[in-house]
C-alpha positions as CSV (number, residue, x, y, z in Angstrom):
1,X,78.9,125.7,100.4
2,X,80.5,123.1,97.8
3,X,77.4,120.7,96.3
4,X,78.2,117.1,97.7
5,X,77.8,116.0,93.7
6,X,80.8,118.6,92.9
7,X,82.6,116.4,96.3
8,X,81.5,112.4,94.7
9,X,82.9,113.6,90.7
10,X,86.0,114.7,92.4
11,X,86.1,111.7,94.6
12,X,85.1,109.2,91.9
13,X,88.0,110.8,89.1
14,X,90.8,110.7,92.0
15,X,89.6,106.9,92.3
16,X,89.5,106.5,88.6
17,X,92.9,107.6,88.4
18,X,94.4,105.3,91.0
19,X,93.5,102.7,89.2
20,X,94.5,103.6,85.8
21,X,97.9,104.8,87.2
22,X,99.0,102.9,90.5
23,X,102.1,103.7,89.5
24,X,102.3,107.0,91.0
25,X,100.0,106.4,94.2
């Protein structure tokens, strides 16, 4: 099973990265 903490970090850099590059979204 994958720890739902490992699932929010991932979530939370993709978001991070959206916002510092919109470009590419």
């Amino acid at each position: 099973m994958i720890p739902l903490f490992i699932i929010a970090i991932a979530v939370f850099i993709y978001i991070c990265y959206v916002l510092l590059k919109p470009e590419k979204f």
